[in-house]
NUZA-959094 format. One record per residue (C-alpha): x, y, z. Coordinates in nm, 3 decimals, padded with zeros to 5 digits. Each point is the difference from the previous one (the first is absolute). Example, Ala and Ser with C-alpha at 12.3 -4.5 7.8 and 13.67 -1.06 7.14 Angstrom:
<nodes>
NODE        x        y        z
NODE   01.230  -00.450   00.780
NODE   00.137   00.344  -00.066
</nodes>
This chain:
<nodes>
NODE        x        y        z
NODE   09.649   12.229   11.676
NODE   00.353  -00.054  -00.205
NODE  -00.012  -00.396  -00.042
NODE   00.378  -00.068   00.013
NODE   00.189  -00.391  -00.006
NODE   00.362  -00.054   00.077
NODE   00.088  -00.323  -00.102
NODE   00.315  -00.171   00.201
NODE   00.238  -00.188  -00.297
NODE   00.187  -00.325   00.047
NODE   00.196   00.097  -00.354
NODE  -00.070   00.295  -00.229
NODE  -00.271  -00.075  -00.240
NODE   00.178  -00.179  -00.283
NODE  -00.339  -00.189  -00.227
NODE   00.228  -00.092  -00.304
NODE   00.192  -00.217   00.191
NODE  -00.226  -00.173   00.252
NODE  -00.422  -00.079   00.056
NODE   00.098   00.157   00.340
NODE   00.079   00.314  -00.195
NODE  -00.299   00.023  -00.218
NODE  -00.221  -00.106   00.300
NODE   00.141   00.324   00.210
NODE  -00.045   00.253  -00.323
NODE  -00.389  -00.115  -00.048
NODE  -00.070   00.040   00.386
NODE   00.136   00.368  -00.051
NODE  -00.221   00.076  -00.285
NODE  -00.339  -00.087   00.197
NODE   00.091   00.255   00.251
NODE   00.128   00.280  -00.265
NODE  -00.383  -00.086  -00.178
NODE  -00.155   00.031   00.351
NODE   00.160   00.336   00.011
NODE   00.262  -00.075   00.302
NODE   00.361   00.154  -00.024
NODE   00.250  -00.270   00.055
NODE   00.279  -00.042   00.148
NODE   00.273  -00.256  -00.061
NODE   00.262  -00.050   00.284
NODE   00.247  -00.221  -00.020
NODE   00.327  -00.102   00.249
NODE   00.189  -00.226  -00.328
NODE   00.218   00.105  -00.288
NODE  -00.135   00.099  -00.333
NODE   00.115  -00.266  -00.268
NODE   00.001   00.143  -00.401
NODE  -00.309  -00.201  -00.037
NODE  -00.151   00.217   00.234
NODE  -00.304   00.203  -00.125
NODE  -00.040   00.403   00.023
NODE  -00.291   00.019   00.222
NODE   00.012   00.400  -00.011
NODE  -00.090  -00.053  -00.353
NODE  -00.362  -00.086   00.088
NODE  -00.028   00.243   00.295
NODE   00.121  -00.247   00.279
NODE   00.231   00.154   00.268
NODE   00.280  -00.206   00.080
NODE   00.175  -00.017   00.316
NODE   00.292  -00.174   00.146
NODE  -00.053  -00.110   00.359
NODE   00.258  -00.213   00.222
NODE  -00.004  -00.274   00.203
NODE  -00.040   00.001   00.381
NODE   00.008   00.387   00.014
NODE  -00.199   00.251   00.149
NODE  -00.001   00.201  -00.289
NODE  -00.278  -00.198  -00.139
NODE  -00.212   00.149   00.302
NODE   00.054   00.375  -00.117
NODE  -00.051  -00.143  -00.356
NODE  -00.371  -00.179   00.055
NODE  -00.102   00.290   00.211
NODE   00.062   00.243  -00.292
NODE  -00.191  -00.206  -00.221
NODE  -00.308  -00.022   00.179
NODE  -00.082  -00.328  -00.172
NODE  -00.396  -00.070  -00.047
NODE   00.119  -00.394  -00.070
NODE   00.337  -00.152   00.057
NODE   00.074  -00.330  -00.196
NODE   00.276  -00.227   00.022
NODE   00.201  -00.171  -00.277
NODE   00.027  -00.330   00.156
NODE  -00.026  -00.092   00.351
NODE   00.379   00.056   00.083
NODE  -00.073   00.324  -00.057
NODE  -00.301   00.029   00.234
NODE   00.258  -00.163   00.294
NODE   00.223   00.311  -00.064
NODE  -00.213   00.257  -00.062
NODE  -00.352  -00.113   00.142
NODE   00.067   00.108   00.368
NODE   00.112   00.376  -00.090
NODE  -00.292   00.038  -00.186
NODE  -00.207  -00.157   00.280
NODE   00.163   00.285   00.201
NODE   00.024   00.301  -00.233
NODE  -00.351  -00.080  -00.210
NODE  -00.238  -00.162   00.216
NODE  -00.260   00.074  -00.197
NODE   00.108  -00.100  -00.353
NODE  -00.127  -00.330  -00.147
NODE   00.309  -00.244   00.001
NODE   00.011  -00.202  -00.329
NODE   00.223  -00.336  -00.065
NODE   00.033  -00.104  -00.358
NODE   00.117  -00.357   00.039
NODE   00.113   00.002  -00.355
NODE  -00.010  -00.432   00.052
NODE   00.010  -00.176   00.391
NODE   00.387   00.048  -00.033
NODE  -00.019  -00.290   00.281
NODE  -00.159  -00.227  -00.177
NODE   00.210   00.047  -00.268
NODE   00.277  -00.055   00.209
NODE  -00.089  -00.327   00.178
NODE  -00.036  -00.192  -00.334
NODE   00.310   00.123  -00.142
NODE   00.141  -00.163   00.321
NODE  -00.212  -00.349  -00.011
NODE   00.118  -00.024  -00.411
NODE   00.340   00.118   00.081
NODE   00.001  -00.367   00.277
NODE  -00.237  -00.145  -00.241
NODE  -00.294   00.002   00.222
NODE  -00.345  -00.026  -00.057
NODE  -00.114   00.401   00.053
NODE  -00.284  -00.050   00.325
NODE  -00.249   00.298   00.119
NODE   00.133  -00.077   00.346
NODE   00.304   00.081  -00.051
NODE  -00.077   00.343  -00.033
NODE  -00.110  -00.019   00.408
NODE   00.367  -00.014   00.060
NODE   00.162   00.219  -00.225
NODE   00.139   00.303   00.157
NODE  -00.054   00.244  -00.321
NODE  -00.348  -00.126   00.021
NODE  -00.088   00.157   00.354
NODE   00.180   00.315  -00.079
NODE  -00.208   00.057  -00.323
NODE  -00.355  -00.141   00.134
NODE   00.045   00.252   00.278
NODE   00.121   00.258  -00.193
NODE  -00.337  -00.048  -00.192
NODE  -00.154  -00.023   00.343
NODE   00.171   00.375   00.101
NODE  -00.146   00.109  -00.319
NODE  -00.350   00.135  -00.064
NODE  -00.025  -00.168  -00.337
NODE   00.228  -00.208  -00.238
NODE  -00.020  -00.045  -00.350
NODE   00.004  -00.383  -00.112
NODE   00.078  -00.066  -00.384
NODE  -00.073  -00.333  -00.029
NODE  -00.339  -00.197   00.066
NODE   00.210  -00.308   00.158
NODE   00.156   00.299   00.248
NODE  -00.325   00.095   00.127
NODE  -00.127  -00.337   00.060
NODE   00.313  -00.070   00.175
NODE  -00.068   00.300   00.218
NODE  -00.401  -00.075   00.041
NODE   00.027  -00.331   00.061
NODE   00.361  -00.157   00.130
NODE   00.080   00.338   00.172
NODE  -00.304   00.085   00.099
NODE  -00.005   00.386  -00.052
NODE  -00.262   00.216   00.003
NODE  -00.147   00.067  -00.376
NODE   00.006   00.400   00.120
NODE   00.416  -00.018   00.024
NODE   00.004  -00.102  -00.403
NODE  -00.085   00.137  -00.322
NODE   00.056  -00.257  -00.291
NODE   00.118   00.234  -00.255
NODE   00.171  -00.188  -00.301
NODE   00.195   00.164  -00.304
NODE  -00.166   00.286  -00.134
NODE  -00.045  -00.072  -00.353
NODE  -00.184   00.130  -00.288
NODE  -00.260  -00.186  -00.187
NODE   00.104  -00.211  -00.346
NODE  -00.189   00.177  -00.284
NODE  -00.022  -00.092  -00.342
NODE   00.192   00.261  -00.091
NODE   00.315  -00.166   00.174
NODE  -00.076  -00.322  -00.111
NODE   00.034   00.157  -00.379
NODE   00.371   00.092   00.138
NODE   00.130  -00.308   00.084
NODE   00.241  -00.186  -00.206
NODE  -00.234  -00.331  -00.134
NODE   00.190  -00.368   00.121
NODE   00.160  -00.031  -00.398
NODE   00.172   00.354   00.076
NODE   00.138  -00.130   00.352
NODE   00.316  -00.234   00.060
NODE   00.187  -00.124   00.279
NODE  -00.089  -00.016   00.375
NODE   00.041   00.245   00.275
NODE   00.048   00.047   00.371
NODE   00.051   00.311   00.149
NODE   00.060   00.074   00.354
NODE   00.182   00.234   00.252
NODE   00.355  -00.169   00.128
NODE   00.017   00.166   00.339
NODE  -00.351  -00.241   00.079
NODE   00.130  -00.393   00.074
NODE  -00.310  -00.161  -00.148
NODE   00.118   00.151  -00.360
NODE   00.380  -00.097   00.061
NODE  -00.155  -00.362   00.045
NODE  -00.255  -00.054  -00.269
NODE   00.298   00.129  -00.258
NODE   00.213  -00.293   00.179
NODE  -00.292  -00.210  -00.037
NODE  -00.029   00.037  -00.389
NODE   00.368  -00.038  -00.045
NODE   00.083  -00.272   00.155
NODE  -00.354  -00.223  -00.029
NODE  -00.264   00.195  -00.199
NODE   00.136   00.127  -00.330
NODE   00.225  -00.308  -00.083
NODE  -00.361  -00.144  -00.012
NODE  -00.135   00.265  -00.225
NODE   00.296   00.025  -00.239
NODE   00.009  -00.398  -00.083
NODE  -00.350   00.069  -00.155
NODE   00.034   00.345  -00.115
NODE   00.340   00.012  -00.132
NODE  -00.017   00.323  -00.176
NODE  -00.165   00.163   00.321
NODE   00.166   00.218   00.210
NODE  -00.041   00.188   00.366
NODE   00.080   00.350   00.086
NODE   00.001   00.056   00.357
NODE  -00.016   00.359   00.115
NODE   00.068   00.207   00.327
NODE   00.156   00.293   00.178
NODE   00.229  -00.092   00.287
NODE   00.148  -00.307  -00.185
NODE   00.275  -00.190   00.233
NODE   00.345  -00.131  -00.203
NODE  -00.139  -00.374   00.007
NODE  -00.354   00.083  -00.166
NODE   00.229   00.199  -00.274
NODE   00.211  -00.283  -00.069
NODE  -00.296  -00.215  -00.061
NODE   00.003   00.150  -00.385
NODE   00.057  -00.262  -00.247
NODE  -00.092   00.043  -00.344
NODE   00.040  -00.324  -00.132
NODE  -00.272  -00.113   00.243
NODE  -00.261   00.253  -00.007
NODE   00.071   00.154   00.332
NODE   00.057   00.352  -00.059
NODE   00.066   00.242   00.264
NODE  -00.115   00.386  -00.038
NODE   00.014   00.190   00.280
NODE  -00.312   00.269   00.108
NODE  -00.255   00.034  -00.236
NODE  -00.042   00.328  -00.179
NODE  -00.387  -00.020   00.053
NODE  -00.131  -00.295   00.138
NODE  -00.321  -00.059  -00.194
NODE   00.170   00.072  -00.337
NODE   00.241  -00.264   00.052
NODE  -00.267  -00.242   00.149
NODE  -00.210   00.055  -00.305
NODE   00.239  -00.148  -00.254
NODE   00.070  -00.317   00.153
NODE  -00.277  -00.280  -00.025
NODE   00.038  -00.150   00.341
NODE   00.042   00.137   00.385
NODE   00.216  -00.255   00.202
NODE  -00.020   00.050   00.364
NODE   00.100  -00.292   00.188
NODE  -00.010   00.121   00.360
NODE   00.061  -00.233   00.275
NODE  -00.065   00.242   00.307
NODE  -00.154   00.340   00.051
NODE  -00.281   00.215   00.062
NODE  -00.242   00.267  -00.124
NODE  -00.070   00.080  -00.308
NODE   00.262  -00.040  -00.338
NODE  -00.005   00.256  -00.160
NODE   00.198  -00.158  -00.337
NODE  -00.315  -00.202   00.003
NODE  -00.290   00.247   00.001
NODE   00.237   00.202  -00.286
NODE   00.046  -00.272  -00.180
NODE  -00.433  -00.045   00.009
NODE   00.030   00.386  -00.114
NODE   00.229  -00.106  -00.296
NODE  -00.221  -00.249  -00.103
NODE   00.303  -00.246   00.071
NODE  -00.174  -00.333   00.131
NODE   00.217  -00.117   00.262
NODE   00.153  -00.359   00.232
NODE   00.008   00.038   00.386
NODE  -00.042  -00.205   00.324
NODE  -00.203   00.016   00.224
NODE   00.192   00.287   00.215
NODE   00.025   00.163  -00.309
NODE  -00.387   00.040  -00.062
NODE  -00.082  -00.005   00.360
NODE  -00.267   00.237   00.105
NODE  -00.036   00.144  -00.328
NODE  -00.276  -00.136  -00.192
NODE  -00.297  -00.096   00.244
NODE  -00.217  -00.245  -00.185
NODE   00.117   00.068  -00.354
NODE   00.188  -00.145  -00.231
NODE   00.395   00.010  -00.044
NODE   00.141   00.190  -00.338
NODE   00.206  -00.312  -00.003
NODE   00.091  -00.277   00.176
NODE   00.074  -00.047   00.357
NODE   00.249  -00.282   00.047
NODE   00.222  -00.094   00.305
NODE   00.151  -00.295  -00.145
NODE   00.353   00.080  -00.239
NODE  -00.078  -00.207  -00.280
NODE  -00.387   00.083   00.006
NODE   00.107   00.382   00.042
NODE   00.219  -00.073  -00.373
NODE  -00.263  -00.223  -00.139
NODE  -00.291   00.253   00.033
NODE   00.280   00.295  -00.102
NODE   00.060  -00.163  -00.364
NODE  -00.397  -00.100  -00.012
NODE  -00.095   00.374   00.019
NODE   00.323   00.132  -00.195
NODE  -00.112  -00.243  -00.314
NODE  -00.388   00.017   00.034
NODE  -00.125   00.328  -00.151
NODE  -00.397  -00.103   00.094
NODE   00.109  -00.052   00.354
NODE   00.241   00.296   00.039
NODE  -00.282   00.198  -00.097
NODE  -00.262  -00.156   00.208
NODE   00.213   00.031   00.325
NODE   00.072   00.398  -00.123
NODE  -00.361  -00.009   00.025
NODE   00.023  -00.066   00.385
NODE   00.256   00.248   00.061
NODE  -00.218   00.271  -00.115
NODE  -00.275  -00.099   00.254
NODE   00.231  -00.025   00.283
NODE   00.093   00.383  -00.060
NODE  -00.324   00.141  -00.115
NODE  -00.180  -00.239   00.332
NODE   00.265   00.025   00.258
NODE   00.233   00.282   00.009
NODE  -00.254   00.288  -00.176
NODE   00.166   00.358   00.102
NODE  -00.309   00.207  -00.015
NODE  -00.162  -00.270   00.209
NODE   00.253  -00.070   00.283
NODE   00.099   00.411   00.032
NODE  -00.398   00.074   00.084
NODE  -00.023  -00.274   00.238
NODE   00.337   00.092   00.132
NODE  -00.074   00.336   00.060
NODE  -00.356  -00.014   00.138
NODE   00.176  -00.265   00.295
NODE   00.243   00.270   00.051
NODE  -00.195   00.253   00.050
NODE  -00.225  -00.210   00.255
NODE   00.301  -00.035   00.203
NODE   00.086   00.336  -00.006
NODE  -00.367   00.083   00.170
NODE   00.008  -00.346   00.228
NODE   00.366   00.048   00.094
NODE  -00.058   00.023   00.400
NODE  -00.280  -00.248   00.049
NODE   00.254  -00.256  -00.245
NODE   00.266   00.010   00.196
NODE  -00.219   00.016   00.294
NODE  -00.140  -00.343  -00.136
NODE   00.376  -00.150  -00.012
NODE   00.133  -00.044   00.279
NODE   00.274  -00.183  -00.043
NODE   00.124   00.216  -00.231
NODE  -00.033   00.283   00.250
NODE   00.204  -00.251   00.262
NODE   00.276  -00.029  -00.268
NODE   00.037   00.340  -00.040
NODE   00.036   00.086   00.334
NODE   00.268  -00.290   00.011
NODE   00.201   00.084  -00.338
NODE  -00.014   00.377   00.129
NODE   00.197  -00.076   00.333
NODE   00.207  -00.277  -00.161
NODE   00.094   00.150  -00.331
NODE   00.026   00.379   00.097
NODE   00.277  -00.049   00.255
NODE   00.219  -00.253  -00.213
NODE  -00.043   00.290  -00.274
NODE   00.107   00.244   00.255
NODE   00.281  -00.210   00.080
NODE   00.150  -00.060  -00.342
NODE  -00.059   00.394  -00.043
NODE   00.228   00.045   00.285
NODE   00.240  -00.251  -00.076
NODE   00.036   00.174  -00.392
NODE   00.079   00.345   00.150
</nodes>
């Protein structure tokens, strides 16, 4: 039987300009190795960052909003698995294919718990301390916990995301799959490649503009961090790269400081690789960063928080530092900018994180044997969650005659 996916876009794949991006490309190549056909449908506008799916024999479809064209559309496909870019997209989309596919596997990639990114941007925005139990009242929360619910499995990227879900949330461990970046192993060979730290200069961040966490940890080393940094390393300087920059992260560019502006970068890990030090203050967030595993794949040691390294590591040991505090964040910055014998110790660490925690060959076998069990358990898993099932039923009534509303209203 012809083993077919369509997967349901938030954006149009775009992986030079986001982890998002790269994320969505390597969950298309497991299924093109498996030997599915893909399809790629999509209901927003293409940007010129956008990348030419066709080119590696994924069809691309646009689809729209609230319209029962979509019906006609999944019907034709015939889809053997149906997965959702982010759970908004499951809350449009999930009930038609409830209706039109009953018997295709429904798929969420989280991408991160968008609401638990959410609800500590809003405790630092009022200064807050960020509580668990605030996530009991948060609106986005209940949508995307029961969207996970509707679901017959949901891909988690982060360790911290599925202990969340196991253990505050309790949700069954059959409605997750921790699947992490898809990565391949550190060799030798690459090690040979990289610039050594007496060929490097400068620090680096890097970081999409259109995601708030970025827009605040370049604020952050303006106005606290790198003021730090320069008074020691007066020669130093920090290039700060991303697509989507806003007019006030632009105008940040001062030369006689350091603080240099660049826009997107050409190829991430190229640019990573000639700077000495990762800076990556973030104050709020989620998931995985992935500036932060390329910067491990550079062989760039790098500074974080806690958020920043959250659910990332397990047990092991930081490529860095993890610091919280401003002025410890600069002081451990200059220590492993200066220190060649540390720098290359915590380079060390980086290398295990990959080759330990985010090994492609690895996660794609495990990934696709738990696929294919669901595919063959399908009716006595959903049969085991029932309050999915309830949801459904709910969501369907709900959801399908709002839809059928606004499609009314448009004509």
């Amino acid at each position: 039987m012809k083993k077919h996916v369509v997967i349901i876009g938030y954006v149009w794949v775009e992986p030079n300009s986001s982890a998002a991006g790269s994320r969505m490309l390597q969950l298309i190549n497991i299924f093109l190795k498996k030997g599915y056909t893909v399809t790629f449908a999509c209901p927003a506008q293409k940007t010129e960052r956008s990348i030419d799916l066709k080119k590696i024999g994924v069809k691309e479809e646009t689809i729209v909003l609230n319209s029962s064209s979509f019906d006609l559309f999944i019907k034709e496909e015939s889809p053997t698995i149906v997965m959702f870019d982010r759970f908004m997209m499951e809350e449009q989309f999930g009930w038609r294919v409830t209706e039109n596919c009953p018997d295709a596997l429904k798929v969420l990639d989280t991408e991160d718990l968008h609401s638990l990114r959410k609800v500590r941007h809003d405790s630092f925005k009022k200064k807050k301390e960020f509580k668990l139990s605030q996530l009991l009242s948060s609106d986005l929360a209940k949508r995307e916990i029961a969207a996970i619910l509707r679901c017959d499995v949901s891909l988690i990227i982060s360790e911290y995301e599925v202990q969340l879900l196991r253990d505050f949330f309790k949700i069954n461990k059959k409605l997750y799959i921790h699947l992490p970046f898809l990565l391949n192993r550190i060799e030798e060979s690459h090690r040979k490649e990289w610039p050594a730290y007496d060929e490097r200069n400068h620090f680096v961040f890097i970081g999409n503009f259109l995601h708030a966490p970025n827009v605040n940890a370049v604020v952050q080393l303006k106005k606290f961090i790198w003021p730090l940094i320069r008074k020691k390393l007066p020669k130093a300087e920090l290039h700060i790269y991303g697509a989507y920059a806003p007019e006030h992260i632009l105008q940040m560019t001062n030369n006689k400081e350091g603080f240099i502006v660049k826009g997107a970068a050409v190829c991430a890990l190229e640019t990573i690789a000639k700077a000495r030090v990762m800076l990556a203050p973030l104050m709020f967030g989620a998931g995985i960063k992935g500036k932060l595993t390329d910067a491990m794949l550079a062989g760039t040691p790098s500074v974080t928080t806690e958020i920043g390294s959250e659910g990332m590591k397990g047990d092991l040991s930081w490529n860095g530092f993890i610091e919280n505090d401003i002025a410890d964040f600069a002081k451990k910055a200059t220590m492993l900018y200066t220190n060649e014998e540390l720098w290359k110790e915590k380079q060390e660490k980086g290398i295990d994180i990959i080759n330990l925690k985010y090994n492609k060959e690895k996660l794609e076998s495990e990934f696709n044997k738990e696929i294919e069990n669901r595919l063959l358990n399908l009716n006595n898993d959903r049969e085991d969650n029932f309050i999915g099932s309830i949801l459904n039923y709910k969501i369907v009534q709900a959801t399908k005659f709002m839809s059928k509303w606004i499609e009314e209203k448009n004509r």
